[in-house]
PQR file of N, CA, C, O and H, with PARSE charges and radii, in Angstrom:
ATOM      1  N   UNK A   1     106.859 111.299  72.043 -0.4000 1.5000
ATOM      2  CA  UNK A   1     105.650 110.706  72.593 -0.0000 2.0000
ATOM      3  C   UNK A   1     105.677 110.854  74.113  0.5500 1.7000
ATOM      4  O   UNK A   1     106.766 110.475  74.544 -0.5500 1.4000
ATOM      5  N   UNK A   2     104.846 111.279  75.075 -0.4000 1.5000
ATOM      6  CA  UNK A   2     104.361 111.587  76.079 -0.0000 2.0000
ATOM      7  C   UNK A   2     103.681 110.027  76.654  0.5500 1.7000
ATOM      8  O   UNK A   2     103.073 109.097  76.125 -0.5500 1.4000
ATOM      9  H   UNK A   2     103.961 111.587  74.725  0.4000 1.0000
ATOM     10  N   UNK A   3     104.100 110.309  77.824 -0.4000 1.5000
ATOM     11  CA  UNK A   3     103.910 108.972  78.833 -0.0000 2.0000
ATOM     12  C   UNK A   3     102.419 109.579  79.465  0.5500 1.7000
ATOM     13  O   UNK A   3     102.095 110.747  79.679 -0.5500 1.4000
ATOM     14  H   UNK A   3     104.594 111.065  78.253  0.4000 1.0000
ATOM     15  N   UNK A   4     101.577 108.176  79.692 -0.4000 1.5000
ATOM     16  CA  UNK A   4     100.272 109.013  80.400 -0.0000 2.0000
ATOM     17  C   UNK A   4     100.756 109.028  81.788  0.5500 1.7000
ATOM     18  O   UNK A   4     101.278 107.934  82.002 -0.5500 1.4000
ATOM     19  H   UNK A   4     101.841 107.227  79.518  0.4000 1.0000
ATOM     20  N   UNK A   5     100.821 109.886  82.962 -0.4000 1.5000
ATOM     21  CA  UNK A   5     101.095 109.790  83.962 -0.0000 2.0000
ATOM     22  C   UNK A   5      99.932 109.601  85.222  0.5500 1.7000
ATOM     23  O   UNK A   5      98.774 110.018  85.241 -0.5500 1.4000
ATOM     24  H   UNK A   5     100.397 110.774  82.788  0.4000 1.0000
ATOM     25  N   UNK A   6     100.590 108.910  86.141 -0.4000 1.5000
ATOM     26  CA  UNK A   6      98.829 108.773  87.360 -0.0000 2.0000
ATOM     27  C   UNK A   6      98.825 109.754  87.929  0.5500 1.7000
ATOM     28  O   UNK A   6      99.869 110.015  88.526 -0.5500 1.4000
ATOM     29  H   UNK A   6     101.531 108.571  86.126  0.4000 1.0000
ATOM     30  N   UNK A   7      97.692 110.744  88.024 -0.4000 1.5000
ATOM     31  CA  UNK A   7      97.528 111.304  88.481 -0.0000 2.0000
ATOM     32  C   UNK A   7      97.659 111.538  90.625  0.5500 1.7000
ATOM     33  O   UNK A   7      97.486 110.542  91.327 -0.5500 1.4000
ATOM     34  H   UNK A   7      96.843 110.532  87.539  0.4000 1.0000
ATOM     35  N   UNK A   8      97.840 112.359  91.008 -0.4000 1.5000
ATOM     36  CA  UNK A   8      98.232 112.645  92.432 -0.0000 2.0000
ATOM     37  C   UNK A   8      97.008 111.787  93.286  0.5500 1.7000
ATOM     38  O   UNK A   8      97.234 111.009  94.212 -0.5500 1.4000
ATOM     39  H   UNK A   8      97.981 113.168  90.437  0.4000 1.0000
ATOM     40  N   UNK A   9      95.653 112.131  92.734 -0.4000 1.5000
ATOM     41  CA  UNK A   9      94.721 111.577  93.452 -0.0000 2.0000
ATOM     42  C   UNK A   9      94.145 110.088  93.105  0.5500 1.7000
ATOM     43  O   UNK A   9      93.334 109.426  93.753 -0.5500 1.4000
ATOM     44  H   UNK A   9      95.469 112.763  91.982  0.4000 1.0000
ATOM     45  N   UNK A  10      94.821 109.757  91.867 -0.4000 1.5000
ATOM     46  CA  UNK A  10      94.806 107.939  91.927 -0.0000 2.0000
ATOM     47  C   UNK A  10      96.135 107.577  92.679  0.5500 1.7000
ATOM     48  O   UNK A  10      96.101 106.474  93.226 -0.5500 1.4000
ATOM     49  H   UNK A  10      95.480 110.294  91.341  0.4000 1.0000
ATOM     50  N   UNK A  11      97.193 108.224  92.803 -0.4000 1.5000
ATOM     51  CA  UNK A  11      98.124 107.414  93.405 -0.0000 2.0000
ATOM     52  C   UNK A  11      97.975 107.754  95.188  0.5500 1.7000
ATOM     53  O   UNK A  11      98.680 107.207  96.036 -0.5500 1.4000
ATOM     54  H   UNK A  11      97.222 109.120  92.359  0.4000 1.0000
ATOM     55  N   UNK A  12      96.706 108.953  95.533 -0.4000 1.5000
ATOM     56  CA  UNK A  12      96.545 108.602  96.856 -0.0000 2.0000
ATOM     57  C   UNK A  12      95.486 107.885  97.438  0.5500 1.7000
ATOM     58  O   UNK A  12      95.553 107.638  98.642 -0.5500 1.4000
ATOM     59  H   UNK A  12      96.133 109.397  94.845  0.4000 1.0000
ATOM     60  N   UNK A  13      94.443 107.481  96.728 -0.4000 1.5000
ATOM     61  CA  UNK A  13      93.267 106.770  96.445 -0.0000 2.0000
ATOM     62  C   UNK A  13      93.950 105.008  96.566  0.5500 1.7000
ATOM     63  O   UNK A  13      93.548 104.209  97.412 -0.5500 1.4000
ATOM     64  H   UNK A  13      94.389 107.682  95.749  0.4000 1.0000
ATOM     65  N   UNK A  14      95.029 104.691  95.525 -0.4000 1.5000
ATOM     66  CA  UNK A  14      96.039 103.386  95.692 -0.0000 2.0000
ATOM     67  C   UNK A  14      96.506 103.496  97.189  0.5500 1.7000
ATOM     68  O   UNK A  14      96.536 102.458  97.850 -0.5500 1.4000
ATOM     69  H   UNK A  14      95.355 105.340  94.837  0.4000 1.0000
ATOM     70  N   UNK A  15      96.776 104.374  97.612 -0.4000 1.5000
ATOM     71  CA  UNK A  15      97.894 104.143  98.818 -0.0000 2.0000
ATOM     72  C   UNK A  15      96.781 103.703 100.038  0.5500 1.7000
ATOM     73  O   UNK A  15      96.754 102.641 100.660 -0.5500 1.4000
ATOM     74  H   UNK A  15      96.752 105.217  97.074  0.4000 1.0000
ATOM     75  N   UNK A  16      95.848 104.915 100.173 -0.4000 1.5000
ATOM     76  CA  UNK A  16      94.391 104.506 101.091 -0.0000 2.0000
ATOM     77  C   UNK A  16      94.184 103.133 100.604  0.5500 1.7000
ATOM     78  O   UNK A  16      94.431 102.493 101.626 -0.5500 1.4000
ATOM     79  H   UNK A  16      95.871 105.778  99.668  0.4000 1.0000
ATOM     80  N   UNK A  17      93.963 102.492  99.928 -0.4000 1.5000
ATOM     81  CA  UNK A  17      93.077 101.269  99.673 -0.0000 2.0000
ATOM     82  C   UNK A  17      94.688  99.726 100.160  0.5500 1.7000
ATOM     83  O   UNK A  17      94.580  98.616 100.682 -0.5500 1.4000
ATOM     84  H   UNK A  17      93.763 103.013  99.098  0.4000 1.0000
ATOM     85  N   UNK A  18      95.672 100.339  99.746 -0.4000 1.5000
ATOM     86  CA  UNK A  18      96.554  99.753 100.063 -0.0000 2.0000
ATOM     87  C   UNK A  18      96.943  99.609 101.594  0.5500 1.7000
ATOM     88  O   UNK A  18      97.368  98.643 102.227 -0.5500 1.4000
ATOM     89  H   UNK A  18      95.759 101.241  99.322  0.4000 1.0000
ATOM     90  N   UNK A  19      96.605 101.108 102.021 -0.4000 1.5000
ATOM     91  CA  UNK A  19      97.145 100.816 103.550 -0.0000 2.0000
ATOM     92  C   UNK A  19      95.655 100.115 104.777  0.5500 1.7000
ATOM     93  O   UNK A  19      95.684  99.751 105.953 -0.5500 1.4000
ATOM     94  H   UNK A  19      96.260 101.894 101.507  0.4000 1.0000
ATOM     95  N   UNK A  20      94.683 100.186 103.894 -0.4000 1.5000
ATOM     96  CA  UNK A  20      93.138  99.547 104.685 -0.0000 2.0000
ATOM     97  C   UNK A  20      92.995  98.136 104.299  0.5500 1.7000
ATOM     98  O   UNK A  20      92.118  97.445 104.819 -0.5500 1.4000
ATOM     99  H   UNK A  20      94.659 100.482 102.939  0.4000 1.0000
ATOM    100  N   UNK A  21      94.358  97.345 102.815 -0.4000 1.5000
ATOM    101  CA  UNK A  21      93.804  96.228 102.515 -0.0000 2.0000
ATOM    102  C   UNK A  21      95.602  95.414 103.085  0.5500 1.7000
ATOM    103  O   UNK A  21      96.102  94.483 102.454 -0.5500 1.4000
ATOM    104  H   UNK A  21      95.071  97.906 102.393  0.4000 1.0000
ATOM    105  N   UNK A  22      95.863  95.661 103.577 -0.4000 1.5000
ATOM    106  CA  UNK A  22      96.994  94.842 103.651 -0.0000 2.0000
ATOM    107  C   UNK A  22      96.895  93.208 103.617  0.5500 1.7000
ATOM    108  O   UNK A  22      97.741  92.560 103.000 -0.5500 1.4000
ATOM    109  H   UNK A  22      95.456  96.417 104.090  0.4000 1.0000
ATOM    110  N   UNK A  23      95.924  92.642 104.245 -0.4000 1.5000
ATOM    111  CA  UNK A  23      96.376  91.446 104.153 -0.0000 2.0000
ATOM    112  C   UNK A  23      95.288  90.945 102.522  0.5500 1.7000
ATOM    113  O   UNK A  23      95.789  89.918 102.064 -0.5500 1.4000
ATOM    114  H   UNK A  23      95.237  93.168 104.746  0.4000 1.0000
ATOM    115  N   UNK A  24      94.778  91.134 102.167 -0.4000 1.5000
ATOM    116  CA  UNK A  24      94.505  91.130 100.705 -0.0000 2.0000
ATOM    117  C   UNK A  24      95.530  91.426  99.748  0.5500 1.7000
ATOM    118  O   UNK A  24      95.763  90.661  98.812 -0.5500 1.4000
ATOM    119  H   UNK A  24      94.371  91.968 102.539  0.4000 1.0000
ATOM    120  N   UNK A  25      96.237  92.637  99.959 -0.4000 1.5000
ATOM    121  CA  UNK A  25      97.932  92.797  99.020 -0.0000 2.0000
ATOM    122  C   UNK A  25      98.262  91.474  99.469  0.5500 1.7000
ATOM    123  O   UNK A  25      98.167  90.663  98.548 -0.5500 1.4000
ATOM    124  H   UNK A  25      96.048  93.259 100.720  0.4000 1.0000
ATOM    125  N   UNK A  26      98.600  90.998 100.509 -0.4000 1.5000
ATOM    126  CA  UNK A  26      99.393  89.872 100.859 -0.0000 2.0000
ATOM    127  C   UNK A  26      99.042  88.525  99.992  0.5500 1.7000
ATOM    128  O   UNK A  26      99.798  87.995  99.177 -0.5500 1.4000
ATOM    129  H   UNK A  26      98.677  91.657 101.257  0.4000 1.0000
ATOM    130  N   UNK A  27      97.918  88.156 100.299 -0.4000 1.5000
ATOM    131  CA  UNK A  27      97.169  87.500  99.355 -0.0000 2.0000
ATOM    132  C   UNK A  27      97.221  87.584  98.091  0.5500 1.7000
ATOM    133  O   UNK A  27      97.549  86.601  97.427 -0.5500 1.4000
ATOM    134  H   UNK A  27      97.305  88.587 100.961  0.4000 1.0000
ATOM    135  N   UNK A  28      96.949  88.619  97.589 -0.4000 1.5000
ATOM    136  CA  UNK A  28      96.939  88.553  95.470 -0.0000 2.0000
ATOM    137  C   UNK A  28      98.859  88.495  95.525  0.5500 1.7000
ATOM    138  O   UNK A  28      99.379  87.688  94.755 -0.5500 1.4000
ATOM    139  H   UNK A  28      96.682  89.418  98.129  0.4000 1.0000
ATOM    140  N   UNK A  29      99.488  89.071  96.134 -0.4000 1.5000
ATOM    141  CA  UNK A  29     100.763  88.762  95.830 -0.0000 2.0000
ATOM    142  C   UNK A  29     101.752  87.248  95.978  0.5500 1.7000
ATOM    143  O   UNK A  29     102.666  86.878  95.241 -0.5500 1.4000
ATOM    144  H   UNK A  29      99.065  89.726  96.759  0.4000 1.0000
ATOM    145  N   UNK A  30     101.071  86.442  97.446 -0.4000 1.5000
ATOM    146  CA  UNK A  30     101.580  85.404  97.579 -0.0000 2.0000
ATOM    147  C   UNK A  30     101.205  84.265  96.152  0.5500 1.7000
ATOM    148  O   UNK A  30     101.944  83.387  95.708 -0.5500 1.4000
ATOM    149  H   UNK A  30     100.328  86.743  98.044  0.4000 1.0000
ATOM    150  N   UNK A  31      99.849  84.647  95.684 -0.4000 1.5000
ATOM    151  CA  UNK A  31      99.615  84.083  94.744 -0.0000 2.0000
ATOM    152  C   UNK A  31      99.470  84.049  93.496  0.5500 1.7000
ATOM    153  O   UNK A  31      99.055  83.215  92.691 -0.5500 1.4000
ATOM    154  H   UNK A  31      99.248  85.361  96.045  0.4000 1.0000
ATOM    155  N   UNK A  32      99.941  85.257  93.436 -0.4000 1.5000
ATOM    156  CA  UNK A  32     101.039  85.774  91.928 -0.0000 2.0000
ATOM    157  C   UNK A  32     102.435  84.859  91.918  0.5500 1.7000
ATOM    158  O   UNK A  32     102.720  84.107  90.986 -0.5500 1.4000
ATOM    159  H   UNK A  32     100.278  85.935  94.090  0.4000 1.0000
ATOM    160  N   UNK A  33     103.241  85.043  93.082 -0.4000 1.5000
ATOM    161  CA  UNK A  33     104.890  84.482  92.878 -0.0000 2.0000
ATOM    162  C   UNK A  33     104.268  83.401  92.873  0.5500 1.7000
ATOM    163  O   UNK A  33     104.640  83.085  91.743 -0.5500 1.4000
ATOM    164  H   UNK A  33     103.009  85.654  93.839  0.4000 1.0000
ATOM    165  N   UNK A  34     103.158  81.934  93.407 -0.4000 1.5000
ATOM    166  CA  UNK A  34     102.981  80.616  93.359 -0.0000 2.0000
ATOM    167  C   UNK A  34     102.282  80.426  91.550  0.5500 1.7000
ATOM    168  O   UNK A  34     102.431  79.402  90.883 -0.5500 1.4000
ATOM    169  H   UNK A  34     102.856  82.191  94.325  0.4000 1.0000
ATOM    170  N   UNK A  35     101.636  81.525  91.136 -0.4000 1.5000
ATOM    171  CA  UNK A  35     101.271  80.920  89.539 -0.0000 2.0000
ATOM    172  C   UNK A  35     102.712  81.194  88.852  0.5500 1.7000
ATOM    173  O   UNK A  35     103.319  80.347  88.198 -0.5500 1.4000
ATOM    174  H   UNK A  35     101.516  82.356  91.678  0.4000 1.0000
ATOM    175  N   UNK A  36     102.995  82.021  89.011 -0.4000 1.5000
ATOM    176  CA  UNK A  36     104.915  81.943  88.854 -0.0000 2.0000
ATOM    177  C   UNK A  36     106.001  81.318  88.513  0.5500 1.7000
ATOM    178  O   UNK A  36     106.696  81.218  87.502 -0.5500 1.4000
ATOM    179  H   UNK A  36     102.502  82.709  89.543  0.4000 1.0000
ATOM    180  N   UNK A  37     105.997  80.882  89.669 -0.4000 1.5000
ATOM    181  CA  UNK A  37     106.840  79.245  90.153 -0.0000 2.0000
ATOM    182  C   UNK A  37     106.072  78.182  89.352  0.5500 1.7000
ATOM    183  O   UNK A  37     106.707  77.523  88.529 -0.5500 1.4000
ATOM    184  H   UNK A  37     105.432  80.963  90.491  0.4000 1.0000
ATOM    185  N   UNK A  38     105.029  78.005  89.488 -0.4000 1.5000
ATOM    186  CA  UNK A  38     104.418  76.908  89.126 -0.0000 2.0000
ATOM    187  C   UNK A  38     104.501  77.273  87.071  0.5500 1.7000
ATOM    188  O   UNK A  38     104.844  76.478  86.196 -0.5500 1.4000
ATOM    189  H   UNK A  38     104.513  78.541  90.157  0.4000 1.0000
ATOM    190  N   UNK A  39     104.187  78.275  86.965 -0.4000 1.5000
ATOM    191  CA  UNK A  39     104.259  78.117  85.171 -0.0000 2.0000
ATOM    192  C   UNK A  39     105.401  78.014  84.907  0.5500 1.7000
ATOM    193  O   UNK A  39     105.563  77.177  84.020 -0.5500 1.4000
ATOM    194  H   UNK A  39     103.909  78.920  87.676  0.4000 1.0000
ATOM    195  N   UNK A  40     106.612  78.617  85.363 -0.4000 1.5000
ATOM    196  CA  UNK A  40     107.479  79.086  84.972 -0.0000 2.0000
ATOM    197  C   UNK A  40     109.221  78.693  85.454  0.5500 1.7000
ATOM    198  O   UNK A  40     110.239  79.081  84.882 -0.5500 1.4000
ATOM    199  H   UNK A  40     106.481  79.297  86.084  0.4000 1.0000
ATOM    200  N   UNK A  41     109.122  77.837  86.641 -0.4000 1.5000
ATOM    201  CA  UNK A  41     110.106  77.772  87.095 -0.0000 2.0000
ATOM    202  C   UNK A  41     110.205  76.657  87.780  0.5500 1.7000
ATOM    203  O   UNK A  41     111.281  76.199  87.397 -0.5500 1.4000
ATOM    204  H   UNK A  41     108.295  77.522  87.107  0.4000 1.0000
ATOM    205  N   UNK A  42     109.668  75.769  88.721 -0.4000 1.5000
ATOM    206  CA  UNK A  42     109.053  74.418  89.438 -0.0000 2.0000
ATOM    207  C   UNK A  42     108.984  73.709  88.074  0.5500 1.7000
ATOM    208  O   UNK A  42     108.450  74.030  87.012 -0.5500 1.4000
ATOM    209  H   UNK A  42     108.794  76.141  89.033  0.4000 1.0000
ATOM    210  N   UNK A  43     109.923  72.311  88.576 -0.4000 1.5000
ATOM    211  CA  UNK A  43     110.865  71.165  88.114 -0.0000 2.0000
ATOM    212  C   UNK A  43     109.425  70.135  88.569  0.5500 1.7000
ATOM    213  O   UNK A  43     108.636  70.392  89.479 -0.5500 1.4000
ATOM    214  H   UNK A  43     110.356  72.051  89.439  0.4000 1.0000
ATOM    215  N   UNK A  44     109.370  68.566  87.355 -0.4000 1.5000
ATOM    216  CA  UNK A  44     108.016  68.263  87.397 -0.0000 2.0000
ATOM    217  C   UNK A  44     108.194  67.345  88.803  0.5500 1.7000
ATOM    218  O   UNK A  44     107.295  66.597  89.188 -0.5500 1.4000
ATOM    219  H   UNK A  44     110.011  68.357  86.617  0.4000 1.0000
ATOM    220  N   UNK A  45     109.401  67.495  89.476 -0.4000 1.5000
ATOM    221  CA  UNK A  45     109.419  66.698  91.225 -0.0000 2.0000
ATOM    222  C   UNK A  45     108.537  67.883  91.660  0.5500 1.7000
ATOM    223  O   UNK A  45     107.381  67.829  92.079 -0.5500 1.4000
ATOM    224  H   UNK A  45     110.131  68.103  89.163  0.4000 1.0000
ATOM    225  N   UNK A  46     109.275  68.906  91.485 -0.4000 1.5000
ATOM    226  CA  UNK A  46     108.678  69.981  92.700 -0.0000 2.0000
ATOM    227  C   UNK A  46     107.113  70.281  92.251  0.5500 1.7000
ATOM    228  O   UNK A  46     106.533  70.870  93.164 -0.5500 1.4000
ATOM    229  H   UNK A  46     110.214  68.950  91.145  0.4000 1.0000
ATOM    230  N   UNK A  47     106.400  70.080  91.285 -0.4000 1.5000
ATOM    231  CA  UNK A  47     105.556  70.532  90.761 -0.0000 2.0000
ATOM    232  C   UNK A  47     104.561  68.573  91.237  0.5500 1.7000
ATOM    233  O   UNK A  47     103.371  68.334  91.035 -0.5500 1.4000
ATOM    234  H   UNK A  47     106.871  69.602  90.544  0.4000 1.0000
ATOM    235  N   UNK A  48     105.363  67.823  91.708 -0.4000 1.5000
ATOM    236  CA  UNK A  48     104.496  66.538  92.319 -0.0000 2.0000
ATOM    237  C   UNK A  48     104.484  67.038  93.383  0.5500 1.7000
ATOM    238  O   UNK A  48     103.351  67.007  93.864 -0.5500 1.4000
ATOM    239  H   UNK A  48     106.330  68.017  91.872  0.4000 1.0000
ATOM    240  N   UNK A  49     105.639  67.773  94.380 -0.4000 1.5000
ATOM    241  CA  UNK A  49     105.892  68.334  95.778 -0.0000 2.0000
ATOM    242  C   UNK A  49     104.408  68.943  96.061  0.5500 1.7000
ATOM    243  O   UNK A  49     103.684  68.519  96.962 -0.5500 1.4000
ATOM    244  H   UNK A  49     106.559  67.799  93.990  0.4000 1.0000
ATOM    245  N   UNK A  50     104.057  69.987  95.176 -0.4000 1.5000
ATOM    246  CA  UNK A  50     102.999  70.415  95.493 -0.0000 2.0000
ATOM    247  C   UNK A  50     102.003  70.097  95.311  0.5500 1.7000
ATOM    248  O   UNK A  50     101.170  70.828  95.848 -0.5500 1.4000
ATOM    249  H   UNK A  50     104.646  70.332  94.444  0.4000 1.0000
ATOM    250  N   UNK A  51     101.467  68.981  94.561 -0.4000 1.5000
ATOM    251  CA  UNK A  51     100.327  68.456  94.344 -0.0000 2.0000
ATOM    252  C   UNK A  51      99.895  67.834  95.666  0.5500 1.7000
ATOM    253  O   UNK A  51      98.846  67.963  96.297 -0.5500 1.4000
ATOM    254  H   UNK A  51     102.143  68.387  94.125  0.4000 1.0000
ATOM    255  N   UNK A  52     100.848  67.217  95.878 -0.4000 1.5000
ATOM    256  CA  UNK A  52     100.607  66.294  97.031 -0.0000 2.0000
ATOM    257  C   UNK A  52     100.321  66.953  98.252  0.5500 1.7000
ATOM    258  O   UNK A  52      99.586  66.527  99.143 -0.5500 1.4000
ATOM    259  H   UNK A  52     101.701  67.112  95.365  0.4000 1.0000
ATOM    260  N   UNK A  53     101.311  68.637  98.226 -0.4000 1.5000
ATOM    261  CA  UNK A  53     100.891  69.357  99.320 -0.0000 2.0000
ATOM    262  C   UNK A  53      99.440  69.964  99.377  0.5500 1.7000
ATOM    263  O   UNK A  53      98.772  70.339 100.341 -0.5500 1.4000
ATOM    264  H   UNK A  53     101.908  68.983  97.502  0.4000 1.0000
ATOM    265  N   UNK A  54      99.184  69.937  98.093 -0.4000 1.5000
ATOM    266  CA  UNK A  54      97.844  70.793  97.732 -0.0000 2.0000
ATOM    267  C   UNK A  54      96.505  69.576  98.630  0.5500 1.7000
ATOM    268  O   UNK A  54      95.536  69.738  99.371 -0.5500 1.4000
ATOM    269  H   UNK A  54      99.727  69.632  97.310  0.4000 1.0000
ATOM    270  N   UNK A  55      97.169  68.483  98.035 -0.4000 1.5000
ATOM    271  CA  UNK A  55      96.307  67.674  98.589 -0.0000 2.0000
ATOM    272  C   UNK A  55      95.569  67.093 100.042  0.5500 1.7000
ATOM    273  O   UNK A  55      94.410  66.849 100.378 -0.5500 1.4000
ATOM    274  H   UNK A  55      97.956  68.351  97.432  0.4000 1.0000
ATOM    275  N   UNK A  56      96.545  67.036 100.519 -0.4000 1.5000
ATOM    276  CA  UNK A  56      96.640  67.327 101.984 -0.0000 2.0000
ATOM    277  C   UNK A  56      96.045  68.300 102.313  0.5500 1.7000
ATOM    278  O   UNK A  56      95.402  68.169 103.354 -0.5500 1.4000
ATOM    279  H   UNK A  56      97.487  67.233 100.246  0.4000 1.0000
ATOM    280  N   UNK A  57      95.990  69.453 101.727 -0.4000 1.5000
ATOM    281  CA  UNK A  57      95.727  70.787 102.721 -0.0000 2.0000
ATOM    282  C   UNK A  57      93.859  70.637 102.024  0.5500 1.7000
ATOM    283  O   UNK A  57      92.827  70.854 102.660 -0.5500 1.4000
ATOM    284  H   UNK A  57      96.512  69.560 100.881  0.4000 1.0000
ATOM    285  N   UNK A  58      93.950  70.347 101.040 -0.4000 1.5000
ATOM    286  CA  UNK A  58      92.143  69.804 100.505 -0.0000 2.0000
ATOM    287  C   UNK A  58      91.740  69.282 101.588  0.5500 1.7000
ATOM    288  O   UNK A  58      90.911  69.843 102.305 -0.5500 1.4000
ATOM    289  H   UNK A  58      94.788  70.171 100.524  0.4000 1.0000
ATOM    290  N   UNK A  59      92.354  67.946 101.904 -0.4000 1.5000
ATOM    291  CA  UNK A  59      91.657  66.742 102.718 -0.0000 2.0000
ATOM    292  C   UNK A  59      91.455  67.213 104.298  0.5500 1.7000
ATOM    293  O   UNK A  59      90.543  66.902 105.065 -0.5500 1.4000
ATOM    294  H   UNK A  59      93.027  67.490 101.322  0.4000 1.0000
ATOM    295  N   UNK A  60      92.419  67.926 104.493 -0.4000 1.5000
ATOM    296  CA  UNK A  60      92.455  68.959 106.067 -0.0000 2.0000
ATOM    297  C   UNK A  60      91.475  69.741 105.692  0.5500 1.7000
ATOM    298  O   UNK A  60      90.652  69.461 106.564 -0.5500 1.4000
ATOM    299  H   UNK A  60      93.159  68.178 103.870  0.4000 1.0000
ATOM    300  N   UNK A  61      90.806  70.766 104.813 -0.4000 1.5000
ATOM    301  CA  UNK A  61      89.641  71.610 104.539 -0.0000 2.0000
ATOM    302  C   UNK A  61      88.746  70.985 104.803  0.5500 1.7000
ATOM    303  O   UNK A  61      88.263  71.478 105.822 -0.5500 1.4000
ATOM    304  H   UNK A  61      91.474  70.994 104.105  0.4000 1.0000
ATOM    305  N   UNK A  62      88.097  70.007 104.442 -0.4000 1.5000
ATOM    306  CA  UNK A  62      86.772  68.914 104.491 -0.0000 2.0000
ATOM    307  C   UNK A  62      86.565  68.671 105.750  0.5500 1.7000
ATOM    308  O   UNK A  62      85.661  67.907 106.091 -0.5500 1.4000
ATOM    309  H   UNK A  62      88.490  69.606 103.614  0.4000 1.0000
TER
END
């Protein structure tokens, strides 16, 4: 069985969009490892840690 492979001009099409979006990569990634932590690994203290941080940073938005 044969692997589908990406082609040359999607993987330079990725790299352009990657090197014009950097702080968006930054973004979908910081908040990939936090759904992460939070499903998967964050203890139910640390998982109050952040509620409370979440909260704060709400009440500072307003």
């Amino acid at each position: 069985m044969t692997e589908k492979k990406t082609t040359d001009a999607q993987n330079r099409a990725t790299k352009k969009w990657g090197d014009k979006n950097k702080d968006k990569q930054r973004i979908y990634r910081y908040r990939s490892y936090a759904r992460k932590y939070v499903r998967d690994i964050a203890t139910a203290d640390d998982l109050k840690e952040l509620s409370e941080m979440i909260q704060v940073r709400l009440d500072e938005m307003e």
